[in-house]
C-alpha positions, -999 to +999 in steps of 0.1 A: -036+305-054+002+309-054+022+272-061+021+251-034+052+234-017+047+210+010+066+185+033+049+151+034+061+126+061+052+092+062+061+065+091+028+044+095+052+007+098+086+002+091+096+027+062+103+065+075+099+087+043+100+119+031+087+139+003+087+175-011+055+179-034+050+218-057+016+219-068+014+177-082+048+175-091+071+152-063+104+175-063+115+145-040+107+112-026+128+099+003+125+062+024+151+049+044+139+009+046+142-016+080+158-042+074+164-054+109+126-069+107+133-096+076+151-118+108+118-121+128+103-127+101+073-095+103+076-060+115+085-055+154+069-023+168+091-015+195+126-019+170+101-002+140+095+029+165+135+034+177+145+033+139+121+062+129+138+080+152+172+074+139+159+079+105+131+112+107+159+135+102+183+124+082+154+116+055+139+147+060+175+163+052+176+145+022+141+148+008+151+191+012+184+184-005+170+168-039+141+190-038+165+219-039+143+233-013+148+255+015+127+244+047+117+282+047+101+274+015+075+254+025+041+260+033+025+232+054+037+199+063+016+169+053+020+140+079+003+100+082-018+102+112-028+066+108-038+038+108-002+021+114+015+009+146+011+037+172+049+040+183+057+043+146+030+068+139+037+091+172+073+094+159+062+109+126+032+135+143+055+144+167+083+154+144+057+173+117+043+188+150+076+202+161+088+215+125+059+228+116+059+251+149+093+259+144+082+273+107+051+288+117+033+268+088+000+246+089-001+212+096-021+189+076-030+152+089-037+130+064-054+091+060-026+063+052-055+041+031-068+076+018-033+085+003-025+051-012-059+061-036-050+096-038-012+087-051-032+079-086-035+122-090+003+126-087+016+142-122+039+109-128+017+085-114+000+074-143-002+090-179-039+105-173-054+100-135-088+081-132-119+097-138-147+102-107-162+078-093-133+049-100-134+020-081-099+007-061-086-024-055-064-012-021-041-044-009-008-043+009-001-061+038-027-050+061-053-042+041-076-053+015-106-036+004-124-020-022-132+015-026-158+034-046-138+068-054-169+091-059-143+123-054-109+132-038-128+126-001-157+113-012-147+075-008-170+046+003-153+011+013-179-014-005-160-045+000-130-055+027-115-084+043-129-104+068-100-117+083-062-118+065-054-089+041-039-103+006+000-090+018-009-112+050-015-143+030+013-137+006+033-135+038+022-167+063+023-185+032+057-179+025+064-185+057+047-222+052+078-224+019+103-213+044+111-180+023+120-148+037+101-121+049+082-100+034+076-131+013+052-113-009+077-100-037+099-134-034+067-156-041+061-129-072+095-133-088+097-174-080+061-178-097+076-162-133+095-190-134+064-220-126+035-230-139+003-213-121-018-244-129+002-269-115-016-272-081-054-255-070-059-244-036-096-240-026-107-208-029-138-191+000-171-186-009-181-150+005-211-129-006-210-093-016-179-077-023-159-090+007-129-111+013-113-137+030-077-153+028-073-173+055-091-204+039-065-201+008-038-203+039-053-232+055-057-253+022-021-247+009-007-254+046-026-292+044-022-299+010+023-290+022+020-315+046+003-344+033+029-341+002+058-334+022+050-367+045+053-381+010+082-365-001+106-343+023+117-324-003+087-313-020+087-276-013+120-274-028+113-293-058+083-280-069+092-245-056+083-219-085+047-241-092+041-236-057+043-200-056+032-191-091+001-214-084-008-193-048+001-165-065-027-170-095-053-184-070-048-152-047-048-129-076-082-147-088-102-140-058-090-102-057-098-097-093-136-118-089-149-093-067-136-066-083-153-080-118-180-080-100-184-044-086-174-030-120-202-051-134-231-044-111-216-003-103-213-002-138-180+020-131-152+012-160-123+032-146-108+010-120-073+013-104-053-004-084-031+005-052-012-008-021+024-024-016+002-058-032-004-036-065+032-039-073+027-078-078+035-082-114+007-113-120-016-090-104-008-061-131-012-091-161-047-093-149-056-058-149-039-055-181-063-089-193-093-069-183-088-039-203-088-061-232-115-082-217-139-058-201-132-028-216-115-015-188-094+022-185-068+010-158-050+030-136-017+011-121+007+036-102+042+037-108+066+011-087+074+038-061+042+048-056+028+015-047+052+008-013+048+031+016+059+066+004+056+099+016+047+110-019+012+099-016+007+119+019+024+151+000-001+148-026-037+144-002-018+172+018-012+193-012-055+186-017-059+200+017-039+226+015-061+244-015-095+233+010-079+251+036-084+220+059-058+224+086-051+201+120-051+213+151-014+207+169-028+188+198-044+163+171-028+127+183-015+093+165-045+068+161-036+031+153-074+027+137-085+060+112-113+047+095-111+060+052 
């Protein structure tokens, strides 16, 4: 088959994105961010939805414009049909819909969680991609599960969440420090600077491969305010502990289970991916277990990690050669199972 170029367009929350992908290679990879959220302290669905609209174009203009790419050029558009916030996701299926009748080209719809894996078989992604099956470890802020990568659509969830994704927790408990949001990446650069063993927050006992973070939430919010009755200014004092101490017990029950699978799957090549996957203390510990268990690791590049369009372009691009094309009256779904 000829190269392949194709539009990917994601808009599942708050970041509207474009990217131009020829064969694996990202030609471009576009995201206009919303900041307006940070003030409410989480995402608002009705202000995430008007600013995809404000952003769709301009974005897409821009992802054509570093691409050096003609929209005549392309031969299918890639787009996130979920799962997301509906309002969000409609604005991104409806604009792929319209462009893509307007070129006469294919539409492809793609799996959010599904892309976030698939971002590993990007040409800059990582120096060599993973190796079928590879287990990942998929965490951002509304998800947290682990998948058994058997091939590119061959994926079986063997472990998840059974109430607050990791990002989640990161988040509320931020929230308990008074940080901003998304309190994720503050909590990360704070807990460089303190000592991870300065305080232990009780961590849940759950069978299998699943999760839970809401007991880690509940412990650290009791054990703030017996201290702070104590001492009103104990969050500020003891600040960096604080948050490089959550950050090491949340990182510990993410990387348990995921010891664990590796273990009893006996599957070595194990990745990681997700907005979470961009924690730096969750990287050390990946890092650790290559030396420790023998691991071959697969972390994705910083851009790669966040909401991107790159990762759609790329499952798109996988489509595209399996001739696996959507429909245009397909429709937004808040819930698309992997």
């Amino acid at each position: 088959m000829s190269e392949s170029i194709i539009l990917g367009i994601e808009s599942s929350c708050d970041d509207t994105s474009a990217a131009i992908i020829r064969d694996n290679k990202i030609l471009s990879n576009i995201a206009a961010n919303q900041e307006i959220h940070n003030e409410y302290g989480g995402v608002v669905p009705e202000l995430a939805s008007r600013a995809h609209q404000q952003n769709i174009i301009p974005v897409v203009e821009k992802a054509f414009s570093k691409a050096n790419i003609q929209q005549n050029d392309i031969c299918a558009i890639g787009f996130t049909r979920g799962p997301g916030l509906l309002g969000s996701l409609l604005v991104g299926t409806s604009f792929a819909k319209s462009l893509a009748m307007s070129l006469d080209v294919p539409l492809i719809e793609v799996n959010h969680l599904q892309a976030h894996i698939l971002a590993h078989f990007i040409d800059d992604a990582n120096p060599t991609p993973p190796n079928f099956p590879f287990l990942c470890l998929t965490v951002s802020g509304g998800h947290t599960m682990i998948v058994l990568v058997k091939d590119y659509f061959e994926m079986e969830i063997i472990g998840k969440t059974i109430d607050d994704a990791a990002g989640e927790a990161f988040d509320k408990i931020g929230k308990i420090f008074d940080l901003d949001y998304p309190a994720g990446p503050i909590v990360d650069r704070l807990a460089k600077e303190g000592n991870p063993d300065a305080f232990k927050f009780n961590k849940p006992r759950m069978e299998g491969y699943d999760y839970s973070f809401s007991g880690i939430k509940t412990s650290v919010l009791y054990f703030i305010q017996k201290e702070v009755r104590k001492n009103p200014d104990f969050i500020k004092d003891n600040l960096n502990d604080l948050c490089a101490s959550v950050q090491k017990s949340i990182i510990e029950i993410l990387m348990d289970k995921l010891e664990k699978a590796s273990s009893e799957l006996n599957v070595k090549d194990v990745a990681i991916a997700g907005g979470v996957s961009a924690n730096s203390g969750l990287r050390k510990a990946m890092e650790h277990n290559r030396e420790k268990l023998g691991w071959n690791i697969f972390i994705p590049k910083f851009e790669y990690t966040t909401d991107n369009a790159a990762m759609i372009a790329m499952v798109a691009k996988l489509k595209y050669e399996r001739g696996e094309f959507t429909d245009i009256r397909t429709t937004a779904t808040a819930k698309y199972d992997l």
